[in-house]
C-alpha positions in Angstrom: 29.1 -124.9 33.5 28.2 -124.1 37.0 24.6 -124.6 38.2 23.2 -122.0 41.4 20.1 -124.6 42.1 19.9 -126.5 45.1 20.9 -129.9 45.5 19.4 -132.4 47.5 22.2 -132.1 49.9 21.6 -128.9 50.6 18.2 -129.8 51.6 19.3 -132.5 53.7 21.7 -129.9 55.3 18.5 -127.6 56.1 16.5 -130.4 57.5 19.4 -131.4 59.6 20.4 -127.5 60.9 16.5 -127.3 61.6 16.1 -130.2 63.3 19.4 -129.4 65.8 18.3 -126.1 66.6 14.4 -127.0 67.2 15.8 -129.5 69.7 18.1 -127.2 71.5 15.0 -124.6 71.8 13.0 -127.4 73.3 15.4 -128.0 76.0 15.2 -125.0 77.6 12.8 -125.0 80.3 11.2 -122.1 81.8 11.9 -120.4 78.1 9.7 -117.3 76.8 6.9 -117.4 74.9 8.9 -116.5 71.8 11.6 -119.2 72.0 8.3 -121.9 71.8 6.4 -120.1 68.9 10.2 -120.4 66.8 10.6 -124.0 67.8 6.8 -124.3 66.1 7.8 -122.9 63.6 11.1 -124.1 62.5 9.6 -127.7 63.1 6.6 -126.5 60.5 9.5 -125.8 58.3 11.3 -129.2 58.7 8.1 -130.6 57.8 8.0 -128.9 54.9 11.1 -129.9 53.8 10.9 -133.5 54.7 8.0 -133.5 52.1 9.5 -132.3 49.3 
């Protein structure tokens, strides 16, 4: 029987995918307005996820 839940892994994966692209927003000097209010957010949501 097949199962369509998520795994552990696949919140691991998240974290990790969050985490990489958080970083490579933060690295970019002189960025917009926009780029910083995504970076706060996507590190909110790898907060999140590290709590669960």
């Amino acid at each position: 029987m097949s199962s369509f839940g998520f795994s552990a892994g696949n919140f691991i994966a998240a974290i990790g995918l969050i985490h990489k692209i958080s970083f490579g927003l933060g690295d970019n000097k002189g960025a917009s307005l926009e780029f910083y209010e995504l970076k706060e957010h996507l590190t909110t949501a790898e907060n999140i996820l590290l709590q669960i």
